[in-house]
GULO-525022 format. One record per residue: residue number from 1; residue in one letter; x, y, z of N, C-alpha, C in turn. Coordinates in Angstrom, 2 decimals. Layout:
<sites>
+------+------+---------+---------+---------+---------+---------+---------+---------+---------+---------+
! resi ! resn !     n.X !     n.Y !     n.Z !    ca.X !    ca.Y !    ca.Z !     c.X !     c.Y !     c.Z !
+------+------+---------+---------+---------+---------+---------+---------+---------+---------+---------+
!  NUM !    A !       X !       Y !       Z !       X !       Y !       Z !       X !       Y !       Z !
...
+------+------+---------+---------+---------+---------+---------+---------+---------+---------+---------+
</sites>
This chain:
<sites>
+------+------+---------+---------+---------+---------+---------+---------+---------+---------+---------+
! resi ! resn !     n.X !     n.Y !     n.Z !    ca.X !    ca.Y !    ca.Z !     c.X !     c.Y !     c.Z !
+------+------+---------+---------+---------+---------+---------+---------+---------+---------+---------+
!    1 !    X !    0.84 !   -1.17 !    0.00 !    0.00 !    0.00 !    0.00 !    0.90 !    1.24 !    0.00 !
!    2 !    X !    0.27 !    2.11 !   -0.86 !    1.31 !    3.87 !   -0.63 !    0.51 !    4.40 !    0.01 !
!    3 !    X !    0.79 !    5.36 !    0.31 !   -0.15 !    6.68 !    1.05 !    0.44 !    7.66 !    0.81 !
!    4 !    X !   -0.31 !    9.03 !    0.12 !    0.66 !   10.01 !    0.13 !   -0.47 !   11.23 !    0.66 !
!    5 !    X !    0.79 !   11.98 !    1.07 !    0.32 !   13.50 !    1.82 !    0.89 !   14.37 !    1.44 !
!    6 !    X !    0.47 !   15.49 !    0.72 !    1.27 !   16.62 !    0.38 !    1.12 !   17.86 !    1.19 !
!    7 !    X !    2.21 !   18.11 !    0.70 !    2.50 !   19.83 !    2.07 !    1.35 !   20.41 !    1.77 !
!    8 !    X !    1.40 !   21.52 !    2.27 !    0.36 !   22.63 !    2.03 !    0.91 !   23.45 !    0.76 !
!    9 !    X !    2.38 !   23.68 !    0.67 !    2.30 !   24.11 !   -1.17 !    2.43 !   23.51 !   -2.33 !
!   10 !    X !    2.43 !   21.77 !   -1.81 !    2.52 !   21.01 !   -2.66 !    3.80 !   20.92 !   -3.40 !
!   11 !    X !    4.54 !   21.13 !   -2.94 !    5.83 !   21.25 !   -2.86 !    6.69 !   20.10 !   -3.35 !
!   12 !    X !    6.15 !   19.22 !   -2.21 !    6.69 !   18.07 !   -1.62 !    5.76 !   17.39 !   -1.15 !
!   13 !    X !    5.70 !   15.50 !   -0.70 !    5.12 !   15.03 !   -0.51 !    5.65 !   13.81 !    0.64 !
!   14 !    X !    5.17 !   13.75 !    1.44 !    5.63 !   12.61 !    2.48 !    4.27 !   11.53 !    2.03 !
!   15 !    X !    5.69 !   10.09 !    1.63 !    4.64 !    8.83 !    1.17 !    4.97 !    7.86 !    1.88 !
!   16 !    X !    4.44 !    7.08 !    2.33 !    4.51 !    6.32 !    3.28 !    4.32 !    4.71 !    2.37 !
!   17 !    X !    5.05 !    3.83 !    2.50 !    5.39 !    2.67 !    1.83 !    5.10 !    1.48 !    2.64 !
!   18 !    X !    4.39 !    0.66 !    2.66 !    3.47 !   -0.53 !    3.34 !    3.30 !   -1.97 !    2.52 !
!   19 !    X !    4.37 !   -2.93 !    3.44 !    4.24 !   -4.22 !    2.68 !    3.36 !   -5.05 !    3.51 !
!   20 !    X !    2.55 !   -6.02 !    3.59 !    1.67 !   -6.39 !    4.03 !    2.47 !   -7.73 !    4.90 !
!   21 !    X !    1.97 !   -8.10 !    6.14 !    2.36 !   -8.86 !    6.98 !    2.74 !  -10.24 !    6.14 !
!   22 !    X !    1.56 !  -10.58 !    5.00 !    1.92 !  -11.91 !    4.50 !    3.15 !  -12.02 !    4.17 !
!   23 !    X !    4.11 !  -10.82 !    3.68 !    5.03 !  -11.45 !    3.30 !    5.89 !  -11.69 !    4.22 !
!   24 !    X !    6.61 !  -12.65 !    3.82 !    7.46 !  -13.30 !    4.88 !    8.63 !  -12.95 !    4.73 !
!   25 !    X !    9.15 !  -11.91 !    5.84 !   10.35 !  -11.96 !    5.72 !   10.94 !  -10.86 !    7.29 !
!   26 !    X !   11.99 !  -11.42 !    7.57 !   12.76 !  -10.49 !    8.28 !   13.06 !   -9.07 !    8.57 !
!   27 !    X !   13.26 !   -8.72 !    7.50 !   13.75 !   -7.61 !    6.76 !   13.56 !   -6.72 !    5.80 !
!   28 !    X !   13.07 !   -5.27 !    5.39 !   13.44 !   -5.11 !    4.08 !   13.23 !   -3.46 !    3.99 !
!   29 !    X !   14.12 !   -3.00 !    2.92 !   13.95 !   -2.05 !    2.32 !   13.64 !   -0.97 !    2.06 !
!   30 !    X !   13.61 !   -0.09 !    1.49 !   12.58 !    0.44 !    0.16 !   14.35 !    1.05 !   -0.56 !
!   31 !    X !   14.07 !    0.75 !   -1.88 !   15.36 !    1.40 !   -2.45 !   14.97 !    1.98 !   -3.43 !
!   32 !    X !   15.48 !    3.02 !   -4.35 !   14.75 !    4.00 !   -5.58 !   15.80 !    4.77 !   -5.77 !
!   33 !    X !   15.42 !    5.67 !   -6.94 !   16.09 !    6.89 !   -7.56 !   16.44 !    7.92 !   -6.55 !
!   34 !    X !   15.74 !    7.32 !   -5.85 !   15.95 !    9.23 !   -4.76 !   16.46 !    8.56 !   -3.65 !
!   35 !    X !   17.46 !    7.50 !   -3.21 !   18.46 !    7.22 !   -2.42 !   19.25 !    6.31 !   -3.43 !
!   36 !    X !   19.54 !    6.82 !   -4.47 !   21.23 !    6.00 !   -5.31 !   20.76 !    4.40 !   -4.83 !
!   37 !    X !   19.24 !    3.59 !   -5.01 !   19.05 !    2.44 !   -4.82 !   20.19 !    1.60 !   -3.58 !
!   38 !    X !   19.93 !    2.33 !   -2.60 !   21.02 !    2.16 !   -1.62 !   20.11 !    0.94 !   -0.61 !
!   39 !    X !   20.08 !   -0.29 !   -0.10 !   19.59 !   -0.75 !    0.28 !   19.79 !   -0.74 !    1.60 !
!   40 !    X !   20.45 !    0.16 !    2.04 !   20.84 !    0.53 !    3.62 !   20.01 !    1.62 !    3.99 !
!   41 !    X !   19.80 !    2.25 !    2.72 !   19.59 !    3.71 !    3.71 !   18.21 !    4.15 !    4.08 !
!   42 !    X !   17.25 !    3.20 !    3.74 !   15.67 !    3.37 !    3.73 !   14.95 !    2.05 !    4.26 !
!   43 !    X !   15.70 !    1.45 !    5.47 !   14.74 !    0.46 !    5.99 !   13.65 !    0.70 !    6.94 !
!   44 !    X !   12.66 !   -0.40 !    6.43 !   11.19 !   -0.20 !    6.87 !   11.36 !   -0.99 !    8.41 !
!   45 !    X !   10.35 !   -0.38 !    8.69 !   10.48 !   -0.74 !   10.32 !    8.69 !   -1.66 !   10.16 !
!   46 !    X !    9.09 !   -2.96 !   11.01 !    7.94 !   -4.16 !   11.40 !    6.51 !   -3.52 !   12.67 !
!   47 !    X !    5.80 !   -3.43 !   12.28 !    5.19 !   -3.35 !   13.48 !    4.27 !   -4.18 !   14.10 !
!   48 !    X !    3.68 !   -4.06 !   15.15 !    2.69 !   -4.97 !   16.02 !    1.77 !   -6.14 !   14.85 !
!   49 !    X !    1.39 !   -5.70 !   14.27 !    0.33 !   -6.36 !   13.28 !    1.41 !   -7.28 !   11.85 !
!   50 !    X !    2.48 !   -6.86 !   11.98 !    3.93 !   -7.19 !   11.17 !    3.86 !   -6.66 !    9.82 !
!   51 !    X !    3.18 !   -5.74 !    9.53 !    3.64 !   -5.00 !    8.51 !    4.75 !   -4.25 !    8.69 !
!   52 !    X !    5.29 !   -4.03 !    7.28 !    6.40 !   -3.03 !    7.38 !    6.22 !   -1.73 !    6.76 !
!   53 !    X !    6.65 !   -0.95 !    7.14 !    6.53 !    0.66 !    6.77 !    7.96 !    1.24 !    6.85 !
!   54 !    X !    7.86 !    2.38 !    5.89 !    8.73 !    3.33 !    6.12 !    8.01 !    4.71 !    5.12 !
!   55 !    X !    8.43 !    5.73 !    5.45 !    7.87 !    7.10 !    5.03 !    9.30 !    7.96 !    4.81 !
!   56 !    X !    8.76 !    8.42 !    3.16 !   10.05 !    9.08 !    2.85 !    9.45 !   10.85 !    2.49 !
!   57 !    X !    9.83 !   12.14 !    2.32 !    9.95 !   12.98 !    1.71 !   10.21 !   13.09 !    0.39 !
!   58 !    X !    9.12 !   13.10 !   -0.67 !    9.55 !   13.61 !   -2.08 !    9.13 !   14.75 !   -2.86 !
!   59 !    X !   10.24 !   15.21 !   -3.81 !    9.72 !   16.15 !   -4.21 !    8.74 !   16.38 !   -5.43 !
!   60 !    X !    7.58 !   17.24 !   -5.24 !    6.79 !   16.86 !   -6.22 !    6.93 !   17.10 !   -7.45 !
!   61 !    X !    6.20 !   16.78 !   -8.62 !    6.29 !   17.29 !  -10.00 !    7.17 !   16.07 !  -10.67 !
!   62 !    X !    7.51 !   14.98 !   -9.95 !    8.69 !   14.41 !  -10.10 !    8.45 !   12.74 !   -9.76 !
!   63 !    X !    8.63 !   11.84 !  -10.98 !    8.70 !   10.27 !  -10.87 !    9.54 !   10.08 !  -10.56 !
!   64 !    X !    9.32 !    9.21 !   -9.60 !   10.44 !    8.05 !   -9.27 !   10.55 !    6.59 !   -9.46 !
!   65 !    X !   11.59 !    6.01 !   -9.39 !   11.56 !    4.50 !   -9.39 !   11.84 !    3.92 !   -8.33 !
!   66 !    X !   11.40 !    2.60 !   -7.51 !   11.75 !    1.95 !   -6.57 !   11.63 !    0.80 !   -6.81 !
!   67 !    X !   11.59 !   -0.22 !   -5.60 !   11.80 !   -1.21 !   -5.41 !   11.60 !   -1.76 !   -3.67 !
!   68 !    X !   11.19 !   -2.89 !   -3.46 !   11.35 !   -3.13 !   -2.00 !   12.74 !   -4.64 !   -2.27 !
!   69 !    X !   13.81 !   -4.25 !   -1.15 !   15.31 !   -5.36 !   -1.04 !   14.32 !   -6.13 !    0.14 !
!   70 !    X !   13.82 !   -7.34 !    0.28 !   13.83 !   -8.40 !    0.79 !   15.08 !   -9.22 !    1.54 !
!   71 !    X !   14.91 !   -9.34 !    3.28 !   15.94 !   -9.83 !    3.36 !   17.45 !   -9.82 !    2.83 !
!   72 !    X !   17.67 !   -8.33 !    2.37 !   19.29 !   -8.38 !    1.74 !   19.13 !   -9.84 !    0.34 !
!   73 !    X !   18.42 !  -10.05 !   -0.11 !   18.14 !  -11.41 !   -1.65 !   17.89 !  -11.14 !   -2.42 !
!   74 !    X !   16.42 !  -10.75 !   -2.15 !   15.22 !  -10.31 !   -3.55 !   14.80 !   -8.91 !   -3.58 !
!   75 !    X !   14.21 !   -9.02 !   -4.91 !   13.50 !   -7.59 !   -4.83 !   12.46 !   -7.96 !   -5.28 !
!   76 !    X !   11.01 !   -6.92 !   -4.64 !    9.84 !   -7.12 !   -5.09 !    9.48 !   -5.66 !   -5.73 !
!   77 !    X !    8.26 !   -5.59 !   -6.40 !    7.98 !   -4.29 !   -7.02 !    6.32 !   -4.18 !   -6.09 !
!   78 !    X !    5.86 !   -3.10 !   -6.00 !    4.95 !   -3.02 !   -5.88 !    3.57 !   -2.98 !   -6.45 !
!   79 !    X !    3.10 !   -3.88 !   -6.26 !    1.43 !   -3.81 !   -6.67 !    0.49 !   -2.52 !   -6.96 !
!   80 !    X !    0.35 !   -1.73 !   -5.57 !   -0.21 !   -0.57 !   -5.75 !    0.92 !    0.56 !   -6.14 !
!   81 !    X !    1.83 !    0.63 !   -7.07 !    2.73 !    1.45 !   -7.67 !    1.81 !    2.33 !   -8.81 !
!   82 !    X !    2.43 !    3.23 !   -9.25 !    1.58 !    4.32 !  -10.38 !    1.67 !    3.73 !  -11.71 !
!   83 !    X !    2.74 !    2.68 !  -11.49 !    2.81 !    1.64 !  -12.77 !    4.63 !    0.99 !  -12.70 !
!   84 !    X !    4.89 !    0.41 !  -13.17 !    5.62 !   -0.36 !  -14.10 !    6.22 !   -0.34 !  -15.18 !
!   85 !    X !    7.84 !   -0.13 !  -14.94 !    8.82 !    0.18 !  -16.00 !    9.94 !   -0.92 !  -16.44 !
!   86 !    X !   10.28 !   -1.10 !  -17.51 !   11.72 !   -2.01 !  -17.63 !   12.41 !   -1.61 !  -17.55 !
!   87 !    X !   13.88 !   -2.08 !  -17.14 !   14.79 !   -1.88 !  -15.76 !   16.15 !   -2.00 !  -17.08 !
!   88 !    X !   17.29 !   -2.10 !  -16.73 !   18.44 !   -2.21 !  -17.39 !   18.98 !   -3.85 !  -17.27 !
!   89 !    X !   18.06 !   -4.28 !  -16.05 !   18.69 !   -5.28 !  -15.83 !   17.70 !   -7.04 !  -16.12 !
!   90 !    X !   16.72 !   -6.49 !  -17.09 !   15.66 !   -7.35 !  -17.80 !   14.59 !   -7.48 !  -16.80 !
!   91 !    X !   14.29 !   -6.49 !  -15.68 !   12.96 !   -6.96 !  -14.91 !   12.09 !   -5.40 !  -14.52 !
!   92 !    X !   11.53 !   -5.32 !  -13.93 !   10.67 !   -4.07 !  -14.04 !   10.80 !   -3.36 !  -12.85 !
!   93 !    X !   10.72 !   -1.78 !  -12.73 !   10.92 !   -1.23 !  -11.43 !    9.52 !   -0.62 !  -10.76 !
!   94 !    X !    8.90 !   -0.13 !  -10.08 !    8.21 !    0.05 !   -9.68 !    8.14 !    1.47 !   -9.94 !
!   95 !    X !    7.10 !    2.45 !   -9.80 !    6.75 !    3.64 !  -10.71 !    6.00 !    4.68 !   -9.92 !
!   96 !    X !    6.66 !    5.32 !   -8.77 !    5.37 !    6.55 !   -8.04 !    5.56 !    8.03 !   -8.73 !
!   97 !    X !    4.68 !    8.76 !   -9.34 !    4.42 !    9.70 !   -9.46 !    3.77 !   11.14 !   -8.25 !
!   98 !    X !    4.54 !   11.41 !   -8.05 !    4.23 !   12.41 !   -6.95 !    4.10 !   13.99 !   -7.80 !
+------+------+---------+---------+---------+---------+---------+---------+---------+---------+---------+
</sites>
C-alpha cells in the first residue's frame, strides 16, 4: 500500500510505503532513484500487526523508481505502484508519481 500527503504548497510530498504482513520476511527495504538504490539507507520498520513501513519525503512534479530489497536477496515491485517500468537489468521497477 502507498499513502501520500502533500504539504500545504505542494511542494513536496511525504509517502509512506506498506508491505503487508503476509510477506514473509525479516527484513526489508525500500530502495529507488531518490536514495542512489542504496539498500541501507531506507529500511522499513515491522510493526505490532507485522507490517512493514517506512515514510520518505519527495519532491513533487517528479517520478520516481523503486523497489522493496527483501531480506538483503530479492526484490519485489509493488502492486499498488503508479505503474511499471523495464529496468536495465531485464525486470521491471516500480513507478510513483508524486
Amino acid at each position: 500500500m502507498i499513502h501520500k500527503k502533500y504539504s500545504a504548497d505542494k511542494k513536496s510530498c511525504e509517502v509512506t510505503f506498506t508491505l503487508p504482513a503476509s510477506i514473509e520476511t525479516e527484513s526489508a527495504c525500500l530502495c529507488g532513484n531518490f536514495n542512489d538504490w542504496d539498500p541501507e539507507s531506507t529500511p522499513m520498520k515491522k510493526n505490532e500487526e507485522g507490517t512493514l513501513t517506512t515514510t520518505v519525503k519527495l519532491e513533487a512534479g517528479t517520478e520516481y523508481k523503486f523497489r522493496y530489497c527483501i531480506d538483503n536477496s530479492r526484490w519485489e515491485n509493488d502492486p499498488d505502484a503508479d505503474g511499471q517500468i523495464p529496468n536495465p537489468f531485464g525486470s521491471e521497477d516500480s513507478v510513483i508519481k508524486i
